[in-house]
C-alpha positions in Angstrom: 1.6 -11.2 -17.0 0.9 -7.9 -18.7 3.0 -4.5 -19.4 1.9 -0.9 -20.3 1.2 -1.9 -24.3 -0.1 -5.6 -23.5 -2.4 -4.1 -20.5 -3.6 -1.1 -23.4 -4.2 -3.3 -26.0 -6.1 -6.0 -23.9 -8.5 -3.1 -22.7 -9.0 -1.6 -26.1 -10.0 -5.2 -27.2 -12.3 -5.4 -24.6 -14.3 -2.4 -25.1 -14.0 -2.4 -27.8 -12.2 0.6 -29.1 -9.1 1.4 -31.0 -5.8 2.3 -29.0 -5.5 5.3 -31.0 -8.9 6.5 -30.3 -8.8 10.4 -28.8 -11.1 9.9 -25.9 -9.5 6.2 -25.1 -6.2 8.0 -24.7 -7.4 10.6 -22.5 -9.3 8.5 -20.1 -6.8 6.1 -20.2 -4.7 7.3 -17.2 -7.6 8.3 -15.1 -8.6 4.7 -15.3 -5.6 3.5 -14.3 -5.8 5.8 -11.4 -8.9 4.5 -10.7 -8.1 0.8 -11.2 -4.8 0.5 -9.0 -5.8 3.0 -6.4 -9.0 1.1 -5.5 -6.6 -2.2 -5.5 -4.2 -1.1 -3.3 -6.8 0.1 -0.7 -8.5 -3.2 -0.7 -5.8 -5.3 -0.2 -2.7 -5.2 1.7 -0.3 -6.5 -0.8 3.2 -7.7 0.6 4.9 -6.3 -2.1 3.7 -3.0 -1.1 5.2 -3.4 2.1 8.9 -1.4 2.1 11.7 -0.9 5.0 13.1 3.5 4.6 16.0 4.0 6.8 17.3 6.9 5.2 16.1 9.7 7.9 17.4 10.4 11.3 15.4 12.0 14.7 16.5 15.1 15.3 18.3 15.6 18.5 16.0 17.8 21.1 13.5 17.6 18.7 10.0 15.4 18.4 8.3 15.7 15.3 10.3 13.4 12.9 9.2 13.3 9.0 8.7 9.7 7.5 11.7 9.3 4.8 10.3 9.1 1.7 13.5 7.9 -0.9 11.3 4.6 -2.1 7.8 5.8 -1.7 5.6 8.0 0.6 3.9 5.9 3.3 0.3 5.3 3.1 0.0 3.3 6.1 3.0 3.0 8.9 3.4 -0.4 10.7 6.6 0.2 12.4 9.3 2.5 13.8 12.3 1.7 14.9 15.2 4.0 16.6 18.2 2.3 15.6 21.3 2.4 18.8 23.7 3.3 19.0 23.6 7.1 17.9 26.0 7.3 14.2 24.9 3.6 13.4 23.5 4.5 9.7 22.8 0.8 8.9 20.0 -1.0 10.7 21.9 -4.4 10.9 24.7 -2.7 12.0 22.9 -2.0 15.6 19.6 -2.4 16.9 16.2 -1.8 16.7 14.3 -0.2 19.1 10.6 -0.7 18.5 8.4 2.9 19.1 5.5 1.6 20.5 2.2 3.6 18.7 0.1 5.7 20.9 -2.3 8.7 20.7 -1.0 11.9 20.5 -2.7 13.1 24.1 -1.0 10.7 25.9 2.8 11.7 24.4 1.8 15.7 25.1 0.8 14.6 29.0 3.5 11.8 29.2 6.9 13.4 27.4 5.1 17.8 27.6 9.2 18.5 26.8 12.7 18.2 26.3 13.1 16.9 29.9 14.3 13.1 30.1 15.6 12.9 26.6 16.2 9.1 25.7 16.3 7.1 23.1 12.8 7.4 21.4 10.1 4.5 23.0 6.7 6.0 21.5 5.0 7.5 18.4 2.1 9.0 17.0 0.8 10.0 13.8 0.0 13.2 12.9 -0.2 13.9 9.5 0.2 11.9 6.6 4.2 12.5 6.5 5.1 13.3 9.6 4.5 12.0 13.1 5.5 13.0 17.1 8.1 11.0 18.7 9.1 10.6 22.8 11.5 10.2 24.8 12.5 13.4 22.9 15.7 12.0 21.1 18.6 12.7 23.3 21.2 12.5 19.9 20.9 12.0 16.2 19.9 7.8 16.3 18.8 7.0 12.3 15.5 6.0 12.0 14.0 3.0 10.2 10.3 3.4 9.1 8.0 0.1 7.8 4.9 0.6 5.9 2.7 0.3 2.8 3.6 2.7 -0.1 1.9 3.5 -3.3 4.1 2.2 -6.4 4.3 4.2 -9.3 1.2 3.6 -11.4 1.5 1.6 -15.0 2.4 3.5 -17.8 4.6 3.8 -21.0 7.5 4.5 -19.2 7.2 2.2 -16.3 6.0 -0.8 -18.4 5.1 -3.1 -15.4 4.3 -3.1 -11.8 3.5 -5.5 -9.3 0.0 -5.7 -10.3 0.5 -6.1 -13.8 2.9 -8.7 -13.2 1.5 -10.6 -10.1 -2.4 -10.0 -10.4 -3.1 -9.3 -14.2 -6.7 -10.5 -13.8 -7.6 -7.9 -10.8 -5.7 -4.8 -13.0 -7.9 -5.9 -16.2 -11.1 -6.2 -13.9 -10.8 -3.3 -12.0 -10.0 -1.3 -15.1 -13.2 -2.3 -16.7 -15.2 -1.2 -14.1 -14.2 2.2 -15.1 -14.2 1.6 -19.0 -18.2 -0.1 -18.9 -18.7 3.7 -16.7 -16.9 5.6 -19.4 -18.9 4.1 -22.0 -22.0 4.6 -20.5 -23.0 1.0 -19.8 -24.4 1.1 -16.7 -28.5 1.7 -17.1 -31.2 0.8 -18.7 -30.6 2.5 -21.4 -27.2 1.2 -22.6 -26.6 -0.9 -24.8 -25.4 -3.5 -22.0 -26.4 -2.8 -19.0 -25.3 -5.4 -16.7 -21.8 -4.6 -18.5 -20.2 -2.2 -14.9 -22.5 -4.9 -13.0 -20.8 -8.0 -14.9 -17.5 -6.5 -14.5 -18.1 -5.6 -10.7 -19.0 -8.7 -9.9 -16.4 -10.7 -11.3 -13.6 -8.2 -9.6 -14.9 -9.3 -6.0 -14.7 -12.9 -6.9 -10.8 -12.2 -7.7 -10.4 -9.4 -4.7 -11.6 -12.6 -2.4 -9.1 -15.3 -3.4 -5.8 -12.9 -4.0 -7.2 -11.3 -0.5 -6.3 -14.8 1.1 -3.1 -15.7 -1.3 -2.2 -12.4 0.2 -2.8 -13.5 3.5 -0.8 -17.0 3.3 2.2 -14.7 2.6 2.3 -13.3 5.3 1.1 -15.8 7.4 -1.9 -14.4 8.2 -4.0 -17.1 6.8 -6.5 -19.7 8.5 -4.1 -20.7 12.3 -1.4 -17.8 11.6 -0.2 -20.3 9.0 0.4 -20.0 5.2 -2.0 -23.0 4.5 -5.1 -22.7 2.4 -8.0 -22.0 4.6 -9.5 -25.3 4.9 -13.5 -25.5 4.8 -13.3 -28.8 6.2 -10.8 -28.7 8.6 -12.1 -29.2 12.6 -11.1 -27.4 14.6 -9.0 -24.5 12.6 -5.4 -24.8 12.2 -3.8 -23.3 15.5 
């Protein structure tokens, strides 16, 4: 497990370079950037994963705008139109799955306001916003799953699910940055299998926390949460 000053100080040593140093501290966050950015798009971490059902349709009105009170959605698995209308707690009612679909098919299938329902289909269209149909005959509140970005590792948000759960992939990824920031990547460096060295050893860790991830959500090997056997005949089912 690291946090901010345990992750800085393990980097520093690495490099090696002194904390303090100018140019460390001002290629520090880009790093960081760099590091969890690439680690979240890689893998699909279930921590990542959030339910936001703090927005409502709007009645006679499709485009609907994801809530964003925990996070901003990256990805969107699911949305859910929660009867009856006034029912501000999912729990308290039920969920109505909207079914994705392309945005040509809701502007030939639902062209207006006619047939208002309770919402059955949705479709992307930006990054924060998305198209709806049935139109939404009244207010129903909204519940919106997905994949966020958490906020980044820093001196005032000491840890993060990374830095807690996956140390070795934050430190790895972050030194494929550094070994680029110190110029060890050709012939000419000093060490120049250092970006290569680093590189290699983050896909060795992106493979096996790829399927740890997976066996969370039982995704693994058979749809289980079982280690994916190499011996096993046939598969797990």
């Amino acid at each position: 497990m690291l946090n901010y000053s345990t992750y800085v100080s393990s980097i520093a040593n690495l490099m090696p370079v002194s904390t303090t140093d100018v140019g460390f501290q001002t290629m520090l966050p880009n790093m960081i950037d760099d590091a969890e950015q690439r680690l979240y798009r890689e893998i699909d971490f279930l921590d990542t994963v959030v339910r936001d059902y703090s927005s409502t349709f709007t009645t006679g009105t499709r485009t609907f705008g994801l809530p964003s009170s925990i996070g901003t959605f990256f990805v969107v698995n699911s949305i859910y139109a929660i009867t009856p209308a006034g029912t501000s707690i999912p729990d308290n009612g039920t969920r109505n799955a909207l079914t994705p679909v392309s945005r040509d098919f809701l502007d030939f299938t639902f062209p207006s306001s006619a047939a208002s329902s309770v919402p059955a289909y949705f479709a992307m269209t930006t990054q924060t916003t998305c198209i709806v149909a049935p139109w939404p005959d009244q207010a129903y509140q909204a519940e919106v799953v997905g994949t966020i970005r958490p906020q980044p590792i820093s001196s005032t948000n000491s840890t993060t699910i990374l830095s807690v759960y996956f140390p070795d992939l934050l430190i790895a990824a972050s030194m494929v940055f550094a070994a680029g920031y110190m110029q060890n990547f050709g012939q000419q460096a000093d060490n120049p299998q250092m970006a290569q060295s680093w590189e290699n050893h983050l896909q060795l860790l992106l493979k096996s926390a790829a399927v740890e991830e997976a066996r969370k959500k039982f995704t693994s090997q058979g749809w289980s949460s079982k280690q994916p056997a190499d011996l096993a005949t046939p598969p797990r089912t």
